[in-house]
N, CA, C and O atoms as a GROMACS GRO file, in nm:
protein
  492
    1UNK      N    1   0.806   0.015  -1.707
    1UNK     CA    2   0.696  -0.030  -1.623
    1UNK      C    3   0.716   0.015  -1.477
    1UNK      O    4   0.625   0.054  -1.405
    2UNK      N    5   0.851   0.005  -1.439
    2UNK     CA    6   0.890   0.071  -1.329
    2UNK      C    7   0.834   0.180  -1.262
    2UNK      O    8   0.788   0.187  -1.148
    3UNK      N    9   0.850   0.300  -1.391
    3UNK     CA   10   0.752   0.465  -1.356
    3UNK      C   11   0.608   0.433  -1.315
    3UNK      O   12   0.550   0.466  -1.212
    4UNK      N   13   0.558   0.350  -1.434
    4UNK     CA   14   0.412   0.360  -1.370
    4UNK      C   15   0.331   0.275  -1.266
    4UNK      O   16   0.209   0.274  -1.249
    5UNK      N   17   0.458   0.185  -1.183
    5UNK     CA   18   0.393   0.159  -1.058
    5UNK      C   19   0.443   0.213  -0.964
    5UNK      O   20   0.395   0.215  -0.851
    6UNK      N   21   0.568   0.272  -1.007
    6UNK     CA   22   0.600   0.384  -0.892
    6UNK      C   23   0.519   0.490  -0.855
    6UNK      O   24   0.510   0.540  -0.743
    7UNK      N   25   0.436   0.537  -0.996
    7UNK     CA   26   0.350   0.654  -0.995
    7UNK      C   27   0.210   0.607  -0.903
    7UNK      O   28   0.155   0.657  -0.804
    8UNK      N   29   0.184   0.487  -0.987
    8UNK     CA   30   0.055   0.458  -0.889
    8UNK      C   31   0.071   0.476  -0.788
    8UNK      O   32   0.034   0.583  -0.741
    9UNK      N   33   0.145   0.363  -0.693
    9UNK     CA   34   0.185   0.350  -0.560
    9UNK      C   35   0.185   0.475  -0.477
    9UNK      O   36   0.129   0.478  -0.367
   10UNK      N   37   0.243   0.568  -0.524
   10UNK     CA   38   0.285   0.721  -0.518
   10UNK      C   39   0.144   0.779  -0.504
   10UNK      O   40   0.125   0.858  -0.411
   11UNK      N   41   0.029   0.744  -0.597
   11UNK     CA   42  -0.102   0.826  -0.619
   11UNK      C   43  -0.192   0.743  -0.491
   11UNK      O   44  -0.271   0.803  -0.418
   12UNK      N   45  -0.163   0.597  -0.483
   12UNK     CA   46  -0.232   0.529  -0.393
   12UNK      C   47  -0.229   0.577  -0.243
   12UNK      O   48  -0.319   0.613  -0.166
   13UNK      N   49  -0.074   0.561  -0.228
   13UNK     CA   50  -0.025   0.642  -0.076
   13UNK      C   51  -0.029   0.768  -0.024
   13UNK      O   52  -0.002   0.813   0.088
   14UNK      N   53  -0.075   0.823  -0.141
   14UNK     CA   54  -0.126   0.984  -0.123
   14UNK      C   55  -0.264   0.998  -0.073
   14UNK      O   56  -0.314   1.080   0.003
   15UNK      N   57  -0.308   0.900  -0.132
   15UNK     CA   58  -0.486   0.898  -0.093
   15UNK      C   59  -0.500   0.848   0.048
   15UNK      O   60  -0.542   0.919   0.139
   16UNK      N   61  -0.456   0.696   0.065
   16UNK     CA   62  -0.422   0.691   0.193
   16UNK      C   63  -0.365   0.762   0.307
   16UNK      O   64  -0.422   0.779   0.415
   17UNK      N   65  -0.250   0.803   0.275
   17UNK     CA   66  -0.186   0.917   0.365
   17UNK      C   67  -0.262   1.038   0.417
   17UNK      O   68  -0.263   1.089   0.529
   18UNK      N   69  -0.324   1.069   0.306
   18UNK     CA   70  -0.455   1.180   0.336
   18UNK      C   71  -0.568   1.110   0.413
   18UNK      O   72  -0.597   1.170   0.517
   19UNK      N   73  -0.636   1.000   0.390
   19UNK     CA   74  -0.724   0.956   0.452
   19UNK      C   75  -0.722   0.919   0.544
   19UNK      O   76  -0.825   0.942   0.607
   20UNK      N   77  -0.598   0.831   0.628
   20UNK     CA   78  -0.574   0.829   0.767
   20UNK      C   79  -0.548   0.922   0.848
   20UNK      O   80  -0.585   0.913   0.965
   21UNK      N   81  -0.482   1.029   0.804
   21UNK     CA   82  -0.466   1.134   0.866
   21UNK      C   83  -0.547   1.245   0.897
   21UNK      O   84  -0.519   1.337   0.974
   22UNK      N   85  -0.665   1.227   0.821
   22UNK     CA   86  -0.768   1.351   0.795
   22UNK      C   87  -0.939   1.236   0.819
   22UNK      O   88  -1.022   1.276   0.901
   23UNK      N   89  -0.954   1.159   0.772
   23UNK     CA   90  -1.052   1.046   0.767
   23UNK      C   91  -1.048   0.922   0.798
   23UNK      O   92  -1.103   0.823   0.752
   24UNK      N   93  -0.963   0.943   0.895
   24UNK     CA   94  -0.951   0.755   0.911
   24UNK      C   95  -1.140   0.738   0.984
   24UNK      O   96  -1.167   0.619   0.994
   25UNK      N   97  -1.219   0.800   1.015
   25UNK     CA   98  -1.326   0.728   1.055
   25UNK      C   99  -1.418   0.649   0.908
   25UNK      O  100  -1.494   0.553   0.900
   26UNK      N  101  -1.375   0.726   0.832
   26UNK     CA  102  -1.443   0.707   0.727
   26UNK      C  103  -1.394   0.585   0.678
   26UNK      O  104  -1.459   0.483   0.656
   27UNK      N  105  -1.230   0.610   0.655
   27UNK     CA  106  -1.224   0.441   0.630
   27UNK      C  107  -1.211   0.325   0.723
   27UNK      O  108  -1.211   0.206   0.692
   28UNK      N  109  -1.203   0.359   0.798
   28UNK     CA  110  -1.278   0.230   0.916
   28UNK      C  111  -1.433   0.170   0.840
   28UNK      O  112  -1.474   0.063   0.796
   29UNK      N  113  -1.469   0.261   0.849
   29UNK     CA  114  -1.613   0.234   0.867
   29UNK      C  115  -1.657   0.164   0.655
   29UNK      O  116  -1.755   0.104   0.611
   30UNK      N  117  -1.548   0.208   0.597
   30UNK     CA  118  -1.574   0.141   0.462
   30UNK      C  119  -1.505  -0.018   0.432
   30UNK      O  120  -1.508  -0.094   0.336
   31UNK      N  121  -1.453  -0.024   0.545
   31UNK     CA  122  -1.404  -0.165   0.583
   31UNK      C  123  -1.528  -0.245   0.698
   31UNK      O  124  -1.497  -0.343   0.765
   32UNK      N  125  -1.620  -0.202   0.701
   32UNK     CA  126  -1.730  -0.199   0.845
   32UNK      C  127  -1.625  -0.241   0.940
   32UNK      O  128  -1.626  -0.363   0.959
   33UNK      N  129  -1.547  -0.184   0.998
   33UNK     CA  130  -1.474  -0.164   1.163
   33UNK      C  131  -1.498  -0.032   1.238
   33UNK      O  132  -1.450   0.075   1.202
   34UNK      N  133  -1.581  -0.050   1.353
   34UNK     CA  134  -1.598   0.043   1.399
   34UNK      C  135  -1.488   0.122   1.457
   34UNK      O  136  -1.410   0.049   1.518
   35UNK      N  137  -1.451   0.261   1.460
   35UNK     CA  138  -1.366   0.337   1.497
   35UNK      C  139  -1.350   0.377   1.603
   35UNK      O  140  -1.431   0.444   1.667
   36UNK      N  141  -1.278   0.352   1.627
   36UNK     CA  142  -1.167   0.404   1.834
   36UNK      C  143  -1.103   0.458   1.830
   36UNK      O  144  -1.034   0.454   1.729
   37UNK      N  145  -1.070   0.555   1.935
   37UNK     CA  146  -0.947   0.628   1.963
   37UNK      C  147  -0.853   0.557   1.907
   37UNK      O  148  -0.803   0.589   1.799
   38UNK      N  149  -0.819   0.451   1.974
   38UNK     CA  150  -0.697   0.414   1.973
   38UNK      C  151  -0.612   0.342   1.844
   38UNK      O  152  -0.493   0.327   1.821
   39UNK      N  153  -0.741   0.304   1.772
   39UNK     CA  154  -0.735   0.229   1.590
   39UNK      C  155  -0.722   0.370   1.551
   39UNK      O  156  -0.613   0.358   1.495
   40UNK      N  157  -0.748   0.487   1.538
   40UNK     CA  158  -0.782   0.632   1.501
   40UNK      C  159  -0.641   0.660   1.492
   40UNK      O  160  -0.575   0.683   1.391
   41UNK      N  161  -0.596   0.654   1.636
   41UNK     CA  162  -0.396   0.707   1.627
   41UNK      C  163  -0.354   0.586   1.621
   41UNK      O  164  -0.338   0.577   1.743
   42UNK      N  165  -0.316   0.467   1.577
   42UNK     CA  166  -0.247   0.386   1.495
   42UNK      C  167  -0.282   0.448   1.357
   42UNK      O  168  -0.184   0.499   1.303
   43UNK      N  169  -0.401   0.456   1.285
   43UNK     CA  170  -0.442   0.479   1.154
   43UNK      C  171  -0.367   0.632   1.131
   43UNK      O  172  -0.317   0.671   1.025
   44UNK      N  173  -0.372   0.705   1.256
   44UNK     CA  174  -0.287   0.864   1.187
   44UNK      C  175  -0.119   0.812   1.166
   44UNK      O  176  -0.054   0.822   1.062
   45UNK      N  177  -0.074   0.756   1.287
   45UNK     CA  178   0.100   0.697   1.252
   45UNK      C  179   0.108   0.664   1.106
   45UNK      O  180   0.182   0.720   1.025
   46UNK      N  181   0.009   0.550   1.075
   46UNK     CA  182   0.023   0.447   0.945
   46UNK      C  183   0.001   0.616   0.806
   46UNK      O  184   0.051   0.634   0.695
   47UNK      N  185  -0.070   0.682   0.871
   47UNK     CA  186  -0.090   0.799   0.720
   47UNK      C  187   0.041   0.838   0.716
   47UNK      O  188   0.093   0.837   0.604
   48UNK      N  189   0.136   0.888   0.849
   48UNK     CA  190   0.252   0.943   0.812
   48UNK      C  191   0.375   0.834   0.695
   48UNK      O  192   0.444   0.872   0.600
   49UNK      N  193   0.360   0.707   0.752
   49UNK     CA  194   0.417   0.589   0.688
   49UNK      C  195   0.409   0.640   0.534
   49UNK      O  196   0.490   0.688   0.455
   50UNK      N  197   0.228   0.595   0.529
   50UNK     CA  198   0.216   0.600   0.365
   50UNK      C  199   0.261   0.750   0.318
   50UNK      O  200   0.278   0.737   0.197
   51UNK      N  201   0.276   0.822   0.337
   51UNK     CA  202   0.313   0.934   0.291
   51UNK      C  203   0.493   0.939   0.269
   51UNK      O  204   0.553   1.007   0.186
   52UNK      N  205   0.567   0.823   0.396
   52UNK     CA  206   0.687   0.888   0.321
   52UNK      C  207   0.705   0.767   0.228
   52UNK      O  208   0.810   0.762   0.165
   53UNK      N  209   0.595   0.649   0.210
   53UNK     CA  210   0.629   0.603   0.072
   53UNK      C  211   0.600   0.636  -0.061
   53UNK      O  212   0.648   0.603  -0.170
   54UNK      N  213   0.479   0.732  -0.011
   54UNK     CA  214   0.432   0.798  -0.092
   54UNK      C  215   0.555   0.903  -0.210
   54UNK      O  216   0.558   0.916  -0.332
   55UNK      N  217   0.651   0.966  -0.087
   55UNK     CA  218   0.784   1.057  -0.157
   55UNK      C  219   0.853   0.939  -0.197
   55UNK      O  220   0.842   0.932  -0.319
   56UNK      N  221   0.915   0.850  -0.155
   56UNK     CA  222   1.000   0.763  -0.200
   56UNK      C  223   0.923   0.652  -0.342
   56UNK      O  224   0.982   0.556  -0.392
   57UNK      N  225   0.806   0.693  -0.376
   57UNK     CA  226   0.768   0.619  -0.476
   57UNK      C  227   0.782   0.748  -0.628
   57UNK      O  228   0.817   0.721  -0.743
   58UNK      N  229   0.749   0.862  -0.581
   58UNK     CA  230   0.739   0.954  -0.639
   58UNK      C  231   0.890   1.008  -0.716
   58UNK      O  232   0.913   1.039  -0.833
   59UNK      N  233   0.971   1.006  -0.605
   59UNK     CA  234   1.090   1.080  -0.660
   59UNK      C  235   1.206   1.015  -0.709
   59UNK      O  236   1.311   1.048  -0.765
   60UNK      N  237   1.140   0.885  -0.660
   60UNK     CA  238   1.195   0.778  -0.732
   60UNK      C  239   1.190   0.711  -0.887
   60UNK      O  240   1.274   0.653  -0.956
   61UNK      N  241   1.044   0.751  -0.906
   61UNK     CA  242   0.967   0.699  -0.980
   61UNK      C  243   1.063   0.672  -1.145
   61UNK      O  244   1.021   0.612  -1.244
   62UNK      N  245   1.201   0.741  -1.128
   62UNK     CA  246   1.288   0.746  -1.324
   62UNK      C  247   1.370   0.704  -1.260
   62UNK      O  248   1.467   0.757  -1.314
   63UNK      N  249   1.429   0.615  -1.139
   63UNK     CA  250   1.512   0.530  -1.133
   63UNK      C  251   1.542   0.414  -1.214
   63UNK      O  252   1.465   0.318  -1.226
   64UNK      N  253   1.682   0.426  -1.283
   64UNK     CA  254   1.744   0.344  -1.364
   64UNK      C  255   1.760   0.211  -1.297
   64UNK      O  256   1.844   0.246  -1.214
   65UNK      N  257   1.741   0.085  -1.272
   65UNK     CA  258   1.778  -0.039  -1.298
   65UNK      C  259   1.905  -0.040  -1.187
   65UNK      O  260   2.014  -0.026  -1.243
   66UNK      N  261   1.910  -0.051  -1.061
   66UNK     CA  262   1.983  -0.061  -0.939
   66UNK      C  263   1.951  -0.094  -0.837
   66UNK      O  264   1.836  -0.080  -0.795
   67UNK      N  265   2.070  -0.157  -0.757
   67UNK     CA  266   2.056  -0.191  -0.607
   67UNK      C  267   1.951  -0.145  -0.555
   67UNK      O  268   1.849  -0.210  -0.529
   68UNK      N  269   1.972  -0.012  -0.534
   68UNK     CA  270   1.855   0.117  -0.455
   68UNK      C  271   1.728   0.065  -0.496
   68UNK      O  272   1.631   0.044  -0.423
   69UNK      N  273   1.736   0.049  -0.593
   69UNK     CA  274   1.585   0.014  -0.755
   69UNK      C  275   1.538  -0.087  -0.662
   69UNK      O  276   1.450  -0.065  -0.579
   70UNK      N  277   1.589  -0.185  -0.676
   70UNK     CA  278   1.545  -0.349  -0.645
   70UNK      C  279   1.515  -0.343  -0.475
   70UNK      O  280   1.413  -0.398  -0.432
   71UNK      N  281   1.598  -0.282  -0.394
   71UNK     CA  282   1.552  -0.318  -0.270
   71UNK      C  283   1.430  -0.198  -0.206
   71UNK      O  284   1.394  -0.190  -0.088
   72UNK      N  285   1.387  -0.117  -0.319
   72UNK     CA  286   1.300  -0.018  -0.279
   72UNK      C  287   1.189  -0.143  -0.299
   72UNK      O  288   1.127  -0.201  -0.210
   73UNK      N  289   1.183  -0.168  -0.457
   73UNK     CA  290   1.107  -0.289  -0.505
   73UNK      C  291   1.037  -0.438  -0.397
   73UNK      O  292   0.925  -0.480  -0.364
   74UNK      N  293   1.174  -0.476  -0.375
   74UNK     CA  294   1.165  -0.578  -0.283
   74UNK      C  295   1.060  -0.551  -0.150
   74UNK      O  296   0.962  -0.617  -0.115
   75UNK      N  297   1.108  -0.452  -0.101
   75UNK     CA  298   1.027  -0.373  -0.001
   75UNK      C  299   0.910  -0.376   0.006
   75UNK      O  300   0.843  -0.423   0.097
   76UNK      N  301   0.845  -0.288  -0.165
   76UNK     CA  302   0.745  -0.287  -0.170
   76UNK      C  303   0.630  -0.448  -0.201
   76UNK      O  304   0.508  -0.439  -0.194
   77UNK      N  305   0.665  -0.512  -0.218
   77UNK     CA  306   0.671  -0.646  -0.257
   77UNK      C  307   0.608  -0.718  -0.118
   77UNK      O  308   0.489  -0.745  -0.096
   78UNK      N  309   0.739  -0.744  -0.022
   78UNK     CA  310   0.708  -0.760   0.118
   78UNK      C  311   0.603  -0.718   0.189
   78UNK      O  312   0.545  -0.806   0.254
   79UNK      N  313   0.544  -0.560   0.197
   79UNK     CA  314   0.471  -0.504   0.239
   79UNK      C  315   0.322  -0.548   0.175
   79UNK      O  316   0.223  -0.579   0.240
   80UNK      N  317   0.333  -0.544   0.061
   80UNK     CA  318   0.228  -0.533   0.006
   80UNK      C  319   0.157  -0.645  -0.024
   80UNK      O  320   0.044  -0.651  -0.073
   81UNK      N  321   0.268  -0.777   0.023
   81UNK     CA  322   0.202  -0.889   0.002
   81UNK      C  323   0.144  -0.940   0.172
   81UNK      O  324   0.049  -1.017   0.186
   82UNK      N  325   0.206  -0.893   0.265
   82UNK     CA  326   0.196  -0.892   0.390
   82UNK      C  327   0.044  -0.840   0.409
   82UNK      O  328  -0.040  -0.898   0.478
   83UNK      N  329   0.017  -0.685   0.314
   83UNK     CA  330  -0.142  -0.635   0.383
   83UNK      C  331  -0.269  -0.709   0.312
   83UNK      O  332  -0.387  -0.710   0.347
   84UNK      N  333  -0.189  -0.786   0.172
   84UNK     CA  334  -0.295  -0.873   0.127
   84UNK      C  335  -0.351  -0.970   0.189
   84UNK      O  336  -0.467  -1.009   0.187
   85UNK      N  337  -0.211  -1.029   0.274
   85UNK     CA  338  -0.232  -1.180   0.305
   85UNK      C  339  -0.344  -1.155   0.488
   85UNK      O  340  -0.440  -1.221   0.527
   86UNK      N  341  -0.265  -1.024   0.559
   86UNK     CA  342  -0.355  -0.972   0.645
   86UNK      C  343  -0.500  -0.949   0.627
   86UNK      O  344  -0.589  -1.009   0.687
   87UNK      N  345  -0.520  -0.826   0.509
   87UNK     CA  346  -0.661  -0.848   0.484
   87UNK      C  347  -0.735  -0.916   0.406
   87UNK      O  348  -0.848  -0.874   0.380
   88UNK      N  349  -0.678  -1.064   0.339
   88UNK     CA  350  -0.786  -1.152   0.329
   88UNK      C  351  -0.808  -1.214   0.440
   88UNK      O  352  -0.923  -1.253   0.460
   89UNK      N  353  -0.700  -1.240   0.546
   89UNK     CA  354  -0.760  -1.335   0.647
   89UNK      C  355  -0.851  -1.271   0.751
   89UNK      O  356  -0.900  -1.342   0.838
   90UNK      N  357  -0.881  -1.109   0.745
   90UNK     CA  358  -0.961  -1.044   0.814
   90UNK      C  359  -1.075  -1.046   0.766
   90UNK      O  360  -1.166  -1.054   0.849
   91UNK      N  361  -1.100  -1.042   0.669
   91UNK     CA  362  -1.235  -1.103   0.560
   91UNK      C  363  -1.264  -1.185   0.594
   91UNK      O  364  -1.375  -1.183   0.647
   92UNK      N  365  -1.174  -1.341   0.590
   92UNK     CA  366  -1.222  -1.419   0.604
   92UNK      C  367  -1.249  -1.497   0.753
   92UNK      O  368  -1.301  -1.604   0.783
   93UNK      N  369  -1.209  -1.427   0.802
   93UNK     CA  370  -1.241  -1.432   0.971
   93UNK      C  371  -1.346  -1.316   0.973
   93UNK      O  372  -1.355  -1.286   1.092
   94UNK      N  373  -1.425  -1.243   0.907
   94UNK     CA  374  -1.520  -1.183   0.932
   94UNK      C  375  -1.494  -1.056   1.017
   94UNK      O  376  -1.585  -0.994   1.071
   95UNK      N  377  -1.362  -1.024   1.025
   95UNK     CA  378  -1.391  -0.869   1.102
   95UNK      C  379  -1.354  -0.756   1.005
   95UNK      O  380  -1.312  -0.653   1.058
   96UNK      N  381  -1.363  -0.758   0.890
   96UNK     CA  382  -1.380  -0.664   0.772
   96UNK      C  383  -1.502  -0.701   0.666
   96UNK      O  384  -1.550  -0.808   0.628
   97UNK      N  385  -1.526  -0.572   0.640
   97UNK     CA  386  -1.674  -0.629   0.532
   97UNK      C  387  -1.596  -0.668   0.354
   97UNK      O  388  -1.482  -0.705   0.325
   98UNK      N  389  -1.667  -0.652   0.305
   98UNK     CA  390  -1.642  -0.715   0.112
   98UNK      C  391  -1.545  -0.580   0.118
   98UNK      O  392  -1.426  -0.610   0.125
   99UNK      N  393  -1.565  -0.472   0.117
   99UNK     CA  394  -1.421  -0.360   0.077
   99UNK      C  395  -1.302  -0.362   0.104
   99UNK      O  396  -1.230  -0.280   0.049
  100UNK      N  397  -1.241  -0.467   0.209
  100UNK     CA  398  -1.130  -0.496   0.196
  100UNK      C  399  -1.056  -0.550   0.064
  100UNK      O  400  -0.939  -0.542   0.027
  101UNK      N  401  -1.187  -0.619  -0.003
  101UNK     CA  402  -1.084  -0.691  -0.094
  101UNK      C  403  -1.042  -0.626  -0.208
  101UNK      O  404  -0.961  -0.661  -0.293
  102UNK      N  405  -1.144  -0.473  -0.191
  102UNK     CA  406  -1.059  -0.404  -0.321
  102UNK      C  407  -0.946  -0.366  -0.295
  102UNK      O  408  -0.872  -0.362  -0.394
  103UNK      N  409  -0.895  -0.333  -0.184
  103UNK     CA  410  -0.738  -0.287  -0.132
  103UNK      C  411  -0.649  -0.397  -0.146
  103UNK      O  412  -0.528  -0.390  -0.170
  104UNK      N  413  -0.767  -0.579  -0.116
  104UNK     CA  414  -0.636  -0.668  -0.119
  104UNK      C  415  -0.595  -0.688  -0.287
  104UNK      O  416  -0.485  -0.726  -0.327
  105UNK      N  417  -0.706  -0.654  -0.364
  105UNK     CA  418  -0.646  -0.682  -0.494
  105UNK      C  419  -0.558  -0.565  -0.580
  105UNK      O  420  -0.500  -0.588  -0.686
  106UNK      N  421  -0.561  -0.438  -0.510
  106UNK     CA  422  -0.468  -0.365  -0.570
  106UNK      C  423  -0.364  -0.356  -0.487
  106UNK      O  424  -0.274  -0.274  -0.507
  107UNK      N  425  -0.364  -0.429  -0.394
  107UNK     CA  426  -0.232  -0.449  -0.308
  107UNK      C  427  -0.144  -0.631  -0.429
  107UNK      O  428  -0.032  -0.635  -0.481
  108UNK      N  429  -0.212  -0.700  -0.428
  108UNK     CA  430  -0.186  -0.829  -0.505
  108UNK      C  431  -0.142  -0.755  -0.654
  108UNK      O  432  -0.023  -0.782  -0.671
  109UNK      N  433  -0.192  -0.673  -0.764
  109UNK     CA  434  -0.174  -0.601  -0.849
  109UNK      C  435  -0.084  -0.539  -0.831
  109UNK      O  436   0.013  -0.599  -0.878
  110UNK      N  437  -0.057  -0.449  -0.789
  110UNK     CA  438   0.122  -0.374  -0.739
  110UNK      C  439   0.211  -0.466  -0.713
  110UNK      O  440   0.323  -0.442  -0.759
  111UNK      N  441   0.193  -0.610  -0.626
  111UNK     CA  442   0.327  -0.682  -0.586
  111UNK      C  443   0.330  -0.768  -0.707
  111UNK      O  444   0.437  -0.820  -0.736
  112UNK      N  445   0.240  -0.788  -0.771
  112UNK     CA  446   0.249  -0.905  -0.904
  112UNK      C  447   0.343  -0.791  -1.003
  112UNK      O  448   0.451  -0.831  -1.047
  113UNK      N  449   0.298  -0.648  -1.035
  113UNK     CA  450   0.350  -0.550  -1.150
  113UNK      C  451   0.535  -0.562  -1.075
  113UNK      O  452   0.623  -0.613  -1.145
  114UNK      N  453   0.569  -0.508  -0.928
  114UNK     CA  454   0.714  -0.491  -0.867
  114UNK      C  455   0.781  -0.592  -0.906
  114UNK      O  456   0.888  -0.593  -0.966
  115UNK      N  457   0.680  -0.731  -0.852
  115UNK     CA  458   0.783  -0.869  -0.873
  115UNK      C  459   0.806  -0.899  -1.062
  115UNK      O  460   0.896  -0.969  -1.108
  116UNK      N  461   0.729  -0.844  -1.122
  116UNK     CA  462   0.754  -0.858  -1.233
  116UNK      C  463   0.850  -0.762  -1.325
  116UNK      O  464   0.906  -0.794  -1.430
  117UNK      N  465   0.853  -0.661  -1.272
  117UNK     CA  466   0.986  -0.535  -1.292
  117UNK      C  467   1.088  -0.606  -1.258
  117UNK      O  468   1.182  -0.616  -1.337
  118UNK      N  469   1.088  -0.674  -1.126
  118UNK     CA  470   1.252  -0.726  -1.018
  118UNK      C  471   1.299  -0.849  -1.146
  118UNK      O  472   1.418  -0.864  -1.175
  119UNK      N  473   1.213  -0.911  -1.196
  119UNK     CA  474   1.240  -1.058  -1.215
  119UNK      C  475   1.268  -1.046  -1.364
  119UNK      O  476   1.348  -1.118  -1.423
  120UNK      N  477   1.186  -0.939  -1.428
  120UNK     CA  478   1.220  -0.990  -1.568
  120UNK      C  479   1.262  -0.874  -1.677
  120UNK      O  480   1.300  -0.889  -1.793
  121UNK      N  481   1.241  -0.749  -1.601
  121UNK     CA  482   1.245  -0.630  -1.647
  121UNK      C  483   1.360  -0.539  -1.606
  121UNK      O  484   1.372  -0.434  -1.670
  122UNK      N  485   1.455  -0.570  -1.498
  122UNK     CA  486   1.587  -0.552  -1.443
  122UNK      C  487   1.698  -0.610  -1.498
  122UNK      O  488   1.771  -0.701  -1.460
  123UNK      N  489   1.695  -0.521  -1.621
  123UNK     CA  490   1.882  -0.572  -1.686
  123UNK      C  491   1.883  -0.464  -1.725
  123UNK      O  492   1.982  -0.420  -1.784
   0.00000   0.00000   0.00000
């Protein structure tokens, strides 16, 4: 189960990585936040981010059951429960439209699949 949320994650952060870096107006604006300079280069930094998790999900992705394993895991876990818990409360404070919540639920979907690799699928 490991490979194939490594792979996703890997396919997810690729899309992202590309899209902030090349389209972040576009996804601003599919979140309805209007786009600024300055959200524009935070959103290009954050593409470089997703991209080197993007390699580290990828080349990782046939890692055997280890330290390395679990705290890549853990990581992803942290993060991913962090942008859920961020963009529901931006929803629900109203400065993102309804499309956030498809990111918060495949962000909730990846940390439910990791925490469930870490917890029951690691021996």
């Amino acid at each position: 189960m490991f490979t194939n949320l490594a792979i996703a994650t890997a396919i997810a952060t690729l899309i992202l990585g590309l899209g902030w870096l090349f389209a972040g107006p576009l996804l601003m604006k599919r979140w309805q936040v209007e786009p600024e300079a300055r959200a524009l280069l935070v959103g290009q930094r954050l593409g470089a981010v997703y991209f080197g998790v993007c390699f580290i999900m990828w080349f990782g992705r046939h890692a055997g059951p280890s330290e390395l394993r679990d705290a890549v895991m853990l990581g992803a876990i942290v993060t991913l429960v962090g942008l859920a818990i961020l963009g529901t409360r931006t929803f629900i404070e109203k400065k993102v439209g309804p499309a956030m919540l498809v990111s918060v639920a495949v962000e909730i979907i990846l940390s439910v699949g990791f925490a469930w690799v870490l917890l029951f699928e690691n021996v």
